[in-house]
N, C-alpha and C positions, 0 to 999 in steps of 0.2 A: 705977457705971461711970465712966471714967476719959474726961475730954476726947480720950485718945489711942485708946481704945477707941470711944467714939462717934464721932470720926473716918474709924477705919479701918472699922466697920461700915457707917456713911453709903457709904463705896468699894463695898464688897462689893455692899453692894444696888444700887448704879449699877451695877453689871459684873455683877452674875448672868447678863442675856440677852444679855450676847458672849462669841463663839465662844472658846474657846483658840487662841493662835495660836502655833506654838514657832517660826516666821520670827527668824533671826537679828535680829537690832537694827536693824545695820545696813544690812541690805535689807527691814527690814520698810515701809520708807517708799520710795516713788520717790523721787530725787532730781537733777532732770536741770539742774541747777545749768549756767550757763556757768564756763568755766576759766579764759577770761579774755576781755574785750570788744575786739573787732578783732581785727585781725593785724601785730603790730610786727616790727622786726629787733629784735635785740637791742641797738642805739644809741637806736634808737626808745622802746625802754623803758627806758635809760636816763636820756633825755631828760625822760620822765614823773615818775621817780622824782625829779628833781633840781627839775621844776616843780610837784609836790605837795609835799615838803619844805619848799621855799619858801611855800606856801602857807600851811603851816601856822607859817611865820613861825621856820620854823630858816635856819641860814644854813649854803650849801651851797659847797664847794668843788672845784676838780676838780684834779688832779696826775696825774703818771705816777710809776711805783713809786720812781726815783729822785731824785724830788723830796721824795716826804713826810717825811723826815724833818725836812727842811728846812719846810715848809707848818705841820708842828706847830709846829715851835718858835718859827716867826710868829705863830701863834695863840696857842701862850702868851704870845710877848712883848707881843704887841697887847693882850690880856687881864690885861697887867700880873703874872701870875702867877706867885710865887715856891715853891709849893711843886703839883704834879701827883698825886692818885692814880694807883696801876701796878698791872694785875690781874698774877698770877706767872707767866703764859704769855704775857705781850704781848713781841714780839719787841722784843728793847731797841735794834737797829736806827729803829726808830722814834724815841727818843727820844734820837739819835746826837747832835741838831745844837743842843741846849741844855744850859744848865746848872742847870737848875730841879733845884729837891730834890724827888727822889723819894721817896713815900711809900705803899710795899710791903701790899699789901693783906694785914689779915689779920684773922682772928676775933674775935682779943681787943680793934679797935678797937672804940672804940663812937662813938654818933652825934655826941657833940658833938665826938670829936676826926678825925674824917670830915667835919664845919661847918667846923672850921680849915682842911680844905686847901680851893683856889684851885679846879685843876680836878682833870677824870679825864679819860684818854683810854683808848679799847678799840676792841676791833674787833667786829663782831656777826652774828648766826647766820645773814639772812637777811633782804633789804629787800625789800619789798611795792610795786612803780611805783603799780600803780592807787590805793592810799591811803595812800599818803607814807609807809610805816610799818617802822619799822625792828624787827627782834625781835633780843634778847637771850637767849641762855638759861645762863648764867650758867658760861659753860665758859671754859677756863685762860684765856684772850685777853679776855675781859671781867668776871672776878671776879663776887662776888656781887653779890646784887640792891642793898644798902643802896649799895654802893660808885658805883654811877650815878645813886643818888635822894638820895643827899643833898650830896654836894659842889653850888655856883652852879651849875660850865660843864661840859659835856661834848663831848667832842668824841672823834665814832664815826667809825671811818673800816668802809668799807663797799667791799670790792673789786669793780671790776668788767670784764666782765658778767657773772664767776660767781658772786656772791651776789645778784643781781636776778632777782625772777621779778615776771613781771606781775600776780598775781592772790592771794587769800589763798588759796583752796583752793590752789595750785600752793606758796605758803608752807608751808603746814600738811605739806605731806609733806615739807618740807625739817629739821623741827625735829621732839622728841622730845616727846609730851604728858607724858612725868613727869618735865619738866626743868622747873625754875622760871622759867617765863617771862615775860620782862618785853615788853612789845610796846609802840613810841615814837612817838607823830605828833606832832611839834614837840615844842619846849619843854613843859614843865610847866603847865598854867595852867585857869582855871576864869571863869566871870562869874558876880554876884548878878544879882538881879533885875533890874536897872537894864541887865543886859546888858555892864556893865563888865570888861571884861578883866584880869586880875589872871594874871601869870603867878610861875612860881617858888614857887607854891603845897603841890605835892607832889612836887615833883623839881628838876630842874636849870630855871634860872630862862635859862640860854640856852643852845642846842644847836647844835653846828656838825659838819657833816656832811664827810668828805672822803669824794670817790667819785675811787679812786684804781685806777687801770688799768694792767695788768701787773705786777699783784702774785703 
């Protein structure tokens, strides 16, 4: 008998004396989950969003739709940045008021020459107020997954109030489960034992948030 066989046997005999149950999956369990904690307006959660972000040590920006172009291109300049990753669907409006070289995302780059550019900038599927968290799911406006974890800087701009929701269950219905999804609370970063912070570890080593209104 086979490791995978005595396994699955060891199962069998646990479950001999329970019932069959054909209850869907998804209502085989209660789930009376809260949807979201309080009751905000919709400034109110975005206040949230913009004080978790920070928390987690990204840096947050606010504009209105006719300023950001202008906001990026500070952020690049501040950033020193001579060359920007570009997902193929990110409006080039955005990237109106610099003259950074752009660098067009595509398949055949590979990691090290996605190391050479500066930054990325993109837009993203869906921010979380109650834990800082932005999701990605890898559609025309933010390119694929490698193209926001390996460039330094990123910087995600996040419309609002219609991409804020307060809570992740109220996320989760906003994004597709068989989309690649990348989900971001601050920068990149991890600690050893010592509790030591080390960012920039497995993704962008600094993250800058524009929460831009009237987009």
């Amino acid at each position: 008998m086979s490791s995978r066989d005595l396994i699955l046997a060891r199962v069998r005999r646990a479950l001999a004396d329970v019932p069959r149950d054909d209850t869907p999956y998804d209502r085989a369990v209660e789930r009376g989950y809260l949807r979201e904690h309080g009751n905000r307006s919709a400034e109110q959660t975005v206040d949230l969003l913009a004080e978790n972000l920070a928390d987690y040590r990204a840096i947050v920006h606010r504009c209105a739709a006719g300023e950001l172009a202008a906001t990026i291109a500070r952020l690049l300049a501040g950033r020193g940045s001579a060359s920007v990753a570009v997902p193929t669907g990110l409006d080039p409006e955005w990237l109106a008021a610099t003259d950074v070289t752009r660098v067009p995302d595509s398949a055949a780059d590979t990691p090290a020459e996605l190391d050479r550019v500066d930054s990325v900038v993109t837009a993203c599927a869906v921010a979380i107020a109650e834990t800082g968290t932005i999701v990605l799911d890898g559609g025309p406006d933010q390119g694929r997954r490698r193209l926001t974890l390996v460039p330094d800087h990123h910087i995600c701009v996040v419309r609002v109030p219609g991409q804020v929701v307060s809570s992740v269950p109220q996320g989760l219905e906003r994004v597709d489960p068989a989309r690649p999804l990348t989900w971001i609370s601050g920068p990149s970063a991890t600690s050893d034992i010592e509790l030591d912070r080390v960012e920039g570890v497995h993704g962008p080593r600094t993250l800058e948030v524009v929460l831009v209104s009237g987009e």
